[in-house]
Structure formats: structure tokens, C-alpha cells
N, C-alpha and C positions, 0 to 999 in steps of 0.2 A: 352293709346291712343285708344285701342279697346273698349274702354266704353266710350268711348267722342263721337267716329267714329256717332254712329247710330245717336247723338244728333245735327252733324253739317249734317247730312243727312237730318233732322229734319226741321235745322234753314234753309236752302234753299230751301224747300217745303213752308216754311210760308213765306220768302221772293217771292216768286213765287205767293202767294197768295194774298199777298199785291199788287204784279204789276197788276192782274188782277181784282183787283176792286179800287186801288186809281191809280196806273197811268196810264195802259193800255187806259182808259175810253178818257183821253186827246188827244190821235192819233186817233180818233175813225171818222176824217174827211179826213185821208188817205187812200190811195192802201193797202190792206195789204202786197203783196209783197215789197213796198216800207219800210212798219214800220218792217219789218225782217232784210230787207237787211241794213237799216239804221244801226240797232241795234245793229248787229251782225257787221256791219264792223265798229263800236266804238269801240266796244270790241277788234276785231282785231288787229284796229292801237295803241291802248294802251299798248295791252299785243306784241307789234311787238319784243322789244328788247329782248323777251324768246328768240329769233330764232339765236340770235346770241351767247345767253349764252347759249344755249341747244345744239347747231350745230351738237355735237360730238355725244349728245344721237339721233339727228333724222336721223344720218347715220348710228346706229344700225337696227331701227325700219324695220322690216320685212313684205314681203308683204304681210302677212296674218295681222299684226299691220295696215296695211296703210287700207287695205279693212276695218275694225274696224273703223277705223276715218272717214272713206268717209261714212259710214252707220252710222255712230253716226251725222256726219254732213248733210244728206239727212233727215231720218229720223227725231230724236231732232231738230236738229238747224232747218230744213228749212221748209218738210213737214208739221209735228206736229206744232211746232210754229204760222205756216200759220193756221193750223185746228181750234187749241184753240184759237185763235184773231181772226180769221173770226168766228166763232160760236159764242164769246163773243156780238162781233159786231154786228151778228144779232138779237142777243134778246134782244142790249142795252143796256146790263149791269143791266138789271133791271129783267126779268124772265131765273134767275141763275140754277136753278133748276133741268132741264133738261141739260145742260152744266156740271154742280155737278157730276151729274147720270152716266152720262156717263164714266165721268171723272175715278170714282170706279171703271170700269172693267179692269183700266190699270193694275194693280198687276194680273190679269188672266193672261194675255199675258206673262207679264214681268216674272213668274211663272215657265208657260212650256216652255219658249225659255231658261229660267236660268237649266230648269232641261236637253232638248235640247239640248241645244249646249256648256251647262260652268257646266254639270255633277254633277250640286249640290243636294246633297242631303241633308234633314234636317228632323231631328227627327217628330214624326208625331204630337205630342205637338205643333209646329209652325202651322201646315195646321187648329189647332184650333183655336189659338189667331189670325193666319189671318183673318179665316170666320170671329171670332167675329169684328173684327177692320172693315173690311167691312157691316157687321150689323149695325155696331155701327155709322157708317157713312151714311147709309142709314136713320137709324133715324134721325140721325144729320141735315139732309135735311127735310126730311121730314114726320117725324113723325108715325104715322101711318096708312097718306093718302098714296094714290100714286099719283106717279108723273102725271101732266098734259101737256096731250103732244097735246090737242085740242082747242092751242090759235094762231092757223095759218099755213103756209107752211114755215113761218121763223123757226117756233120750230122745225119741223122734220127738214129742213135743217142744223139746229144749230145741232140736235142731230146727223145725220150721220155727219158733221162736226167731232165734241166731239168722234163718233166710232173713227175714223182718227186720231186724236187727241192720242184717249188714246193705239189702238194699234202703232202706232208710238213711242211714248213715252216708254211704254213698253221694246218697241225692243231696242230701245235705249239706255237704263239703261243695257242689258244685254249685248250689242254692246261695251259701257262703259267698263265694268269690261271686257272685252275681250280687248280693246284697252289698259286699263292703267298695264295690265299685264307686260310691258315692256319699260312704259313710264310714268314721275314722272306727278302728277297732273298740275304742274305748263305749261308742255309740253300738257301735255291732255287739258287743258284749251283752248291752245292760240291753236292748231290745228283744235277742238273742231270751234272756233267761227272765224277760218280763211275760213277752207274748206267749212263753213254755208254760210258765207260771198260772195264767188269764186261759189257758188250753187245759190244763191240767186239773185247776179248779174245779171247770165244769166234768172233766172225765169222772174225778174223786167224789163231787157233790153227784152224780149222777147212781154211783154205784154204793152210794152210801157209806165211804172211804171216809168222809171228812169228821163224820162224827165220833170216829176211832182215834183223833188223834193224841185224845187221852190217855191211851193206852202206849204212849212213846215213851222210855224211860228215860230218865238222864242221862244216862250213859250214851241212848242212843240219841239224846238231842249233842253231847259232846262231838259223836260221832257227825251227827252233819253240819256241826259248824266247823268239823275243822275240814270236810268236804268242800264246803263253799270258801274258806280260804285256802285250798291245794289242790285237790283234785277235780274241783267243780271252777266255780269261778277265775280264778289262776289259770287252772290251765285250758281255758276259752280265751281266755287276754293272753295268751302266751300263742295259744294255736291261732287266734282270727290277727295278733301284732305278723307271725311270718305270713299267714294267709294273703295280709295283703301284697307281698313281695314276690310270691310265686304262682306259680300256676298250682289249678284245681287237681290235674294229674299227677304233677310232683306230691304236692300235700296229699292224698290219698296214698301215695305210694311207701311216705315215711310216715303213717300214722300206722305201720305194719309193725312199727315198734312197740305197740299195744299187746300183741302174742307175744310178741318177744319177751319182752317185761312178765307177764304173766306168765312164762314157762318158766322164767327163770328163778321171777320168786317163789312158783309152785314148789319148785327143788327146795330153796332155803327154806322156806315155810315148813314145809310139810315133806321133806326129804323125797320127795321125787326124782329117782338117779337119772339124771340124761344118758345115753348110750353114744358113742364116738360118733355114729351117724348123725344123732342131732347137735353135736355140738358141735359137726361141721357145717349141719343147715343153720346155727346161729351164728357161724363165721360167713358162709355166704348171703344170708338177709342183711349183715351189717354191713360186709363190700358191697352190698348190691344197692342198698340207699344212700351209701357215701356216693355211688355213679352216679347215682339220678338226682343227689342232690348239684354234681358235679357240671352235668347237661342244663340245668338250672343257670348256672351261674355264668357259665360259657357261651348260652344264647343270649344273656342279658348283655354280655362283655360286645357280642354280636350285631347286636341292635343298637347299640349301644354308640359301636364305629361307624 
């Protein structure tokens, strides 16, 4: 299970990537507080009957447990969320670029808050294949220009967005393994996208969001229920089932398959040509998380003896 773990970590960073360039794009005439709170309370009332088979573990859960989930659900579920879908929103889905960019500095944060507050340490072999998987993903973007951040006040906005975004996210993941330390994913999930839910109500009742949501069309209600069975809910049960087998570090480091994903499908999508350089920085982000999923699995064998 501990060598599967990093790859279903994997598979909910490329779901994630999918949402933001094929479905996200379809809400893209909403509140964003609205397209959270929608999202997250499908999620909710789906996974509701956890609350009744789990009862007996959510009256262990400790209040240092509870502060862990309300910080997973502030942060992931409701701030970050809002960050990365308004940022998307304003560049349209079409100049990703700076969005991407940002998006890489998430494993900094998620890094020092994992060594910070969840005391992990990891051979110094990891702090390399990480640099490189973040190289590698810089290339993946963008080659061996730099990013252009001088096609309006939408891009700097989208980019301090994307800050928001990826320090949130960060915190997150490490907020995560601190929360599921005492509660099975299935519990972490539905708490995960209830307390998002209970956070996001008040944001959207607050700014007058809620009484829009008339204005949702079918299409886009199809559109987020198949989010909360693939790209939403799914792949939270997918990302907190490895989360609880590896470390905070490891898991931020192959949720890099998020850019990856979304570079790639930019291309299919919308024919975005990759250049040699980047499709050598998306060979080296894929060797460079195969390592780290690798160092994972070889300190557990370690402990283990």
C-alpha cells in the first residue's frame, strides 16, 4: 500500500488538473464564492451517511483533531479554492502560465510547515529530486523564456491570487496529515468538504452570492455533479486514502502533477505546441516524483527493519 500511496496522491493532482482546464472553464459565469460553496456542499450531502457510520470515531477526535479540519477546511476547501478559480477566471483559461508559476511554489510552503509543525525529516537526497521536479516543471511551462507577467492588471491580480492559492494549499496538505492522524480518510473526506461547505455558506451569504444561485444553469449543475463524483470528491478520497501512508513532504511534492496535467491537456485542448525544452522538463518532473515517491517507500522498508 505504501508504494501505491504516492501514485493515488498522483492520480488526484491530475484529476485536479483536469477540473481546471475542462470543467472549471463552464462555471466561469458565476460568483466564485457561489462555484465553492455549490461544490463543496455536493460533496457534503453525498458523503453525509460517513457521519452516521463514523459517529463513534468523531467523538474520539480531539480538539487539537478539530483545529486540523477547520484549517484544512478554511484554508483547501474555501480560501485556496476561491484563489485558484478566481485566478483561473481571470486570465480565462487561456494565459495559464502565470497561474502554473505560481502554483510551483506550493511545495515551498507545504515543505517548512511539514518540517514546522509534523517534524519530518527526510534524507537530503529528497531536497534534490524535489529542486529538480520543481525545475522540471518550470520548464514544463515555460521553457526557457520567462514568464510574462506584462499582459495587464488581470495577470498580477491572477498572480497574487495563484500566491494565495499555493500558500493555502500548502498549508493545507500539512493541516491534512495532521488531521488524518486520528481519523480514517473516509472521515477526513466528508469533514474535509462539510466544515468547506459551513465556511463558504457564510462567505457566499455574506457577499450576497447565495441568492444567485438561480442563475445556475443545467448544464452547469451537470457540470458540478460530475465534479463532486471525479474531480472533487473522488479525488479527496483518493489524495487523503495515500495521504495517510506518506509523508506531508512526499504528498506536496507529487501533487506537481497538477501543472503537469494541465500543460498537457492545454496542448490537446486547445493546441498549445510544447517546445523540446518543455517536454524535457515533463520528463524530468515525472523521473523526479517517481524518486521521491521512491525515498517514500525505502524509508518505510527502513523503519520498518
Amino acid at each position: 500500500m505504501k508504494r501505491i500511496a504516492p501514485l493515488l496522491v498522483i492520480t488526484a493532482a491530475s484529476l485536479w488538473g483536469i477540473d481546471g482546464i475542462i470543467l472549471r472553464p463552464a462555471l466561469y459565469s458565476l460568483p466564485v464564492p457561489l462555484v465553492v460553496l455549490i461544490e463543496s456542499g455536493i460533496v457534503a450531502i453525498i458523503l453525509s451517511p460517513i457521519f452516521f457510520r463514523k459517529f463513534a470515531e468523531i467523538k474520539t477526535l480531539t480538539r487539537k483533531d478539530w483545529l486540523s479540519f477547520i484549517g484544512v477546511g478554511l484554508l483547501g476547501g474555501a480560501i485556496g479554492t476561491m484563489a485558484i478559480t478566481k485566478a483561473l477566471f481571470y486570465v480565462n483559461f487561456v494565459n495559464l502560465s502565470v497561474v502554473i508559476l505560481i502554483q510551483k511554489l506550493q511545495p515551498v510552503f507545504a515543505l517548512g510547515l511539514a518540517a514546522l509543525l509534523l517534524k519530518e525529516r527526510l534524507p537530503k537526497i529528497f531536497f534534490l529530486w524535489a529542486g529538480l521536479a520543481i525545475t522540471g516543471a518550470y520548464f514544463m511551462t515555460f521553457g526557457l523564456t520567462l514568464p510574462n507577467f506584462s499582459t495587464g492588471d488581470k495577470t498580477i491580480i491572477a498572480a497574487a491570487l495563484s500566491l494565495v492559492a499555493a500558500i493555502s494549499f500548502g498549508s493545507s496538505t500539512v493541516l491534512s496529515k495532521l488531521a488524518l492522524k486520528n481519523a480514517g480518510f473516509e472521515l477526513g473526506t466528508y469533514l474535509r468538504f462539510l466544515i468547506s461547505a459551513a465556511i463558504m455558506l457564510i462567505i457566499a451569504s455574506t457577499f450576497g452570492d447565495v441568492t444567485k444561485i438561480g442563475e445556475v444553469s443545467a448544464t452547469q449543475w451537470g457540470v458540478f455533479l460530475l465534479i463532486a463524483f471525479t474531480t472533487g470528491g473522488a479525488a479527496i478520497f483518493l489524495y487523503y486514502f495515500g495521504l495517510k501512508k506518506i509523508s506531508a513532504s512526499v504528498a506536496t511534492i507529487c501533487e506537481l502533477a497538477f501543472p503537469l496535467t494541465a500543460v498537457v491537456l492545454d496542448y490537446i485542448v486547445r493546441g498549445t505546441v510544447l517546445t523540446f525544452i518543455q517536454w524535457l522538463g515533463v520528463a524530468i518532473l515525472i523521473f523526479s516524483i517517481i524518486k521521491v515517491s521512491g525515498i517514500t517507500f525505502s524509508n518505510e522498508q527502513a523503519r520498518s527493519n
